[in-house]
C-alpha positions in Angstrom: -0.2 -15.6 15.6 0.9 -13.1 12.3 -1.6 -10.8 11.2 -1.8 -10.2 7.9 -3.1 -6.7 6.7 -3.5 -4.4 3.7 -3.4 -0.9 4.0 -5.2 1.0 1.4 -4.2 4.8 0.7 -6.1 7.4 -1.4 -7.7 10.8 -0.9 -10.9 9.4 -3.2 -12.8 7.5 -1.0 -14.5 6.2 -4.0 -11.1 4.3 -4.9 -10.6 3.0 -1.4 -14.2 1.3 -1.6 -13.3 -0.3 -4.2 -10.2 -1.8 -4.0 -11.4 -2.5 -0.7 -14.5 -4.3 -2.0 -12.1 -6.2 -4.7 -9.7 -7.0 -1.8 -12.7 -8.6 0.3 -14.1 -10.2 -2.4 -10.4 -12.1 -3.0 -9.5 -13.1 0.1 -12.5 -12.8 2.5 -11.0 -13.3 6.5 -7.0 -14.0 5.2 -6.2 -10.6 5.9 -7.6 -7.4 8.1 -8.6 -4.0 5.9 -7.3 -1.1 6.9 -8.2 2.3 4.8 -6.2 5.9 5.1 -7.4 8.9 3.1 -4.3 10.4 3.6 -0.4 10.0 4.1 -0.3 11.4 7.6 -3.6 9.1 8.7 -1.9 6.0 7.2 1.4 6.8 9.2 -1.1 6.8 11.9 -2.5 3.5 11.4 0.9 2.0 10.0 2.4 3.1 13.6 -0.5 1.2 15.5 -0.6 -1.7 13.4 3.5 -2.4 13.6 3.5 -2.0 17.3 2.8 -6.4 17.4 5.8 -7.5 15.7 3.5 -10.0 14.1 2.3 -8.0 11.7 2.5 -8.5 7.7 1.7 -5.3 6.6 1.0 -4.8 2.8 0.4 -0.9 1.7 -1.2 0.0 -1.7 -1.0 3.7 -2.2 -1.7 6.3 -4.8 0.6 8.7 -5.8 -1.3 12.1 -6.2 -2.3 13.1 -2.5 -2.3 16.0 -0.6 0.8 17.1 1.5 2.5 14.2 1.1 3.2 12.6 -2.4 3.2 8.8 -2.5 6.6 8.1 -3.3 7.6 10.5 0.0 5.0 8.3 1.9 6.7 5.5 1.2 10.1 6.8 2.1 9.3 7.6 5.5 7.5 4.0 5.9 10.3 2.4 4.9 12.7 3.7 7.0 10.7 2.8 10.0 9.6 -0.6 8.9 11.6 -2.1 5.9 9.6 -4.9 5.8 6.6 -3.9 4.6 4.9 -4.6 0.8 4.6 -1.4 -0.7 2.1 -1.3 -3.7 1.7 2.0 -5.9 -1.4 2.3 -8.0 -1.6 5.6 -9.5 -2.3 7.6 -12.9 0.1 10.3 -12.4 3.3 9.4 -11.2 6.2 10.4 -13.0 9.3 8.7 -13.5 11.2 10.2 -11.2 8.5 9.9 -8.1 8.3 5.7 -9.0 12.1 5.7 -9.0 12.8 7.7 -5.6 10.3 4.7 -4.5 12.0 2.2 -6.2 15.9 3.3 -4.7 14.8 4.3 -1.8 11.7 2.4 -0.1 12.1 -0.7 -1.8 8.7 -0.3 -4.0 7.6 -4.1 -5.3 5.0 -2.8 -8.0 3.6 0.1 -9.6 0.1 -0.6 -11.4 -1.7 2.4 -13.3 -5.1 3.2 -12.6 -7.2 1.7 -13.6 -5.8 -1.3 -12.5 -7.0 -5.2 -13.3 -8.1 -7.0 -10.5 -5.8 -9.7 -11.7 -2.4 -7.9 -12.2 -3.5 -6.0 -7.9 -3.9 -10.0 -7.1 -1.0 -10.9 -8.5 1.2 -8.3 -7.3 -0.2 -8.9 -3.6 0.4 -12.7 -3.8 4.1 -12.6 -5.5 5.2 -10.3 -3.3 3.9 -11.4 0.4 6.4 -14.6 -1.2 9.4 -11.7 -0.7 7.9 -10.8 3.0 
């Protein structure tokens, strides 16, 4: 059986609630939550959660964190498991940070905070179609 999961990163755990809560809200038991206030925590959780091969994993990730930027985050996910959904939702990235996650971790979407509840629902749901 696939599991379907959606990995939520941000050093605000105000902002995790809450797209946590939004994500719920959506689509109740379709997939399980997973919440990392950190880069090096999510790589944790990311490495647990990919060792069943059955796992859709979609990550939603801010930009501005501690010791490890977003776009970098994403890098080093990507090269480990390509097939992931990688979401940015941020209100700092530059240019150059969403491109680096573009060319080289195959970003889907970057959404600015604050985000619509529709255009995070929309992005999850068009891409899992690319998964």
């Amino acid at each position: 059986m696939v599991k379907n999961v959606i990995l939520c990163v941000d050093d605000e755990k105000i902002i995790l609630d809450s797209i946590k809560t939004q994500l719920k809200e959506r689509y109740g038991n379709a997939f399980m939550y997973e919440a990392a206030e950190s880069a090096t925590e999510a790589l944790e959780i990311i490495d647990e959660l990919m060792r069943d091969e059955k796992t859709n994993l979609v990550i939603i990730t801010d930009w501005q964190m501690p010791v490890i930027k977003g776009d970098d985050f994403l890098v080093k996910v990507h090269r480990k498991y390509p097939k992931t959904l990688k979401i940015m939702l941020t209100g700092h990235a530059d240019k150059e940070s969403i491109e680096n996650s573009k060319n080289n971790a195959n970003l889907f979407r970057c959404l600015k905070k604050p985000w619509s509840r529709y255009d995070l629902f929309s992005t999850i749901e068009s891409g899992l179609l690319k998964i």
